[in-house]
C-alpha positions as CSV (number, residue, x, y, z in Angstrom):
1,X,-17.6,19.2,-2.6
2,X,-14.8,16.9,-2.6
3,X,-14.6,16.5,-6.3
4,X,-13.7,20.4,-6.3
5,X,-11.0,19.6,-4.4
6,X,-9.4,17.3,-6.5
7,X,-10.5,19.5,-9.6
8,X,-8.6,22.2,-7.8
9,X,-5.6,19.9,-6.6
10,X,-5.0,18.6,-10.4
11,X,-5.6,21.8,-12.0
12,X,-2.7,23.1,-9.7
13,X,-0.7,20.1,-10.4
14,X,-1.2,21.3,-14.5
15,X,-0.1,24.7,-13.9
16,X,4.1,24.8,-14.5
17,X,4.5,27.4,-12.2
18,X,3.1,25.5,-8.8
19,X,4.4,22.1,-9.6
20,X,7.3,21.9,-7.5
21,X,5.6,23.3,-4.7
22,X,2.6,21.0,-5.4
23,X,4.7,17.8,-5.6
24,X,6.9,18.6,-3.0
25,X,5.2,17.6,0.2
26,X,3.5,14.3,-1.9
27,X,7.0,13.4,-2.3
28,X,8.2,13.7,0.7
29,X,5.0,12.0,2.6
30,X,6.1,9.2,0.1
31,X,9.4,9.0,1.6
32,X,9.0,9.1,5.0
33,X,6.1,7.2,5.1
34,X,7.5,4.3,2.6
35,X,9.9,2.4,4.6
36,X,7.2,2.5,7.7
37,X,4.9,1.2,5.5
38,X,6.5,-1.4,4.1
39,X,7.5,-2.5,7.7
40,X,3.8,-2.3,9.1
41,X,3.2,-4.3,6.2
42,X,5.5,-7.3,6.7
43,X,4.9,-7.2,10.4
44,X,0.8,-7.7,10.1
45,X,1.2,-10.0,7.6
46,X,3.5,-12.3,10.1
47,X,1.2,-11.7,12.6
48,X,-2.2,-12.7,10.1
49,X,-0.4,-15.9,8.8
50,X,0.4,-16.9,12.5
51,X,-2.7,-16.4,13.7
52,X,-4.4,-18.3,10.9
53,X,-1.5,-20.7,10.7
54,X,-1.7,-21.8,14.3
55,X,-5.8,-21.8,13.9
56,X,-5.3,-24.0,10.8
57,X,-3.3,-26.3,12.8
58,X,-5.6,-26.6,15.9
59,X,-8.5,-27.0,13.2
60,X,-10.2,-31.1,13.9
61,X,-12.7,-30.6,11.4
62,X,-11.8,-31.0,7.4
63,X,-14.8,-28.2,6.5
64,X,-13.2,-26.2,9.1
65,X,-9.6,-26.9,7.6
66,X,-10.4,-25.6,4.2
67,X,-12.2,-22.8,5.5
68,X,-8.9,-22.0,7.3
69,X,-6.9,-23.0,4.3
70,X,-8.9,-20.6,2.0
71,X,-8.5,-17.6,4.4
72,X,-4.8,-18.2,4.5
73,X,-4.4,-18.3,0.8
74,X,-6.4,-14.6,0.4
75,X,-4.4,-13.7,2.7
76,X,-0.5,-14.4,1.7
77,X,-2.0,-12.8,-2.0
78,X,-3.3,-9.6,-0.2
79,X,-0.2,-9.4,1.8
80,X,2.1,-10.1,-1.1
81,X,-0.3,-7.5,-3.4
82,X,-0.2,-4.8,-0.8
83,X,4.2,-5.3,-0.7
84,X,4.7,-5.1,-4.1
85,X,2.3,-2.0,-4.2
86,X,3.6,-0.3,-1.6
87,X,7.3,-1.1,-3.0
88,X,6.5,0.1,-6.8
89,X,5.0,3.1,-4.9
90,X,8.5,3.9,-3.0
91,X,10.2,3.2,-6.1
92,X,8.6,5.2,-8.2
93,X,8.4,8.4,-6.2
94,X,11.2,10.3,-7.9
95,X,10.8,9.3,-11.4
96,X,6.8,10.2,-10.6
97,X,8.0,13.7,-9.4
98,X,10.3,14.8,-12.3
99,X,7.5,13.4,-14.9
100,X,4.8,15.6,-12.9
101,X,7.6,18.7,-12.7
102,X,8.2,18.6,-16.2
């Protein structure tokens, strides 16, 4: 069921006549929701490299350390993957709507 959905969503998105009114509320979602997003995003990774941070430095034992150490790596990637995502996305919103309009 679903995949009829997005069958019907694209084949909407193909027809030249309901573009604009297809892309219209995608690119305004994207523009609301982008600078909210990119704040949420910079505040829960503060608050995930604290917490791990202050854990990290509490941490006695060296298996415990790395452990630590590890999970703060993954972390400042995902953090710094999910930004640049979320900023390419916000970039990209208007150049995406003219290329889907035309």
């Amino acid at each position: 069921m679903p995949l009829t959905y997005i069958s019907n969503y694209i084949n909407l998105l193909a027809s030249s006549s309901q573009a604009e009114s297809a892309t219209t509320p995608l690119y305004d979602a994207i523009s609301t929701i982008g600078p909210y997003a990119i704040g949420v995003v910079l505040v829960l990774g503060l608050i995930y490299g604290v917490i791990i941070g202050v854990k990290f430095a509490k941490a006695e034992d060296s298996k415990e350390r790395a452990t630590l150490q590890k999970a703060l790596i993954n972390g400042i990637i995902g953090f710094i993957t999910i930004l640049i995502l979320v900023v390419i996305l916000y970039a990209i919103r208007e150049p995406l709507n003219k290329w889907m309009m035309s």
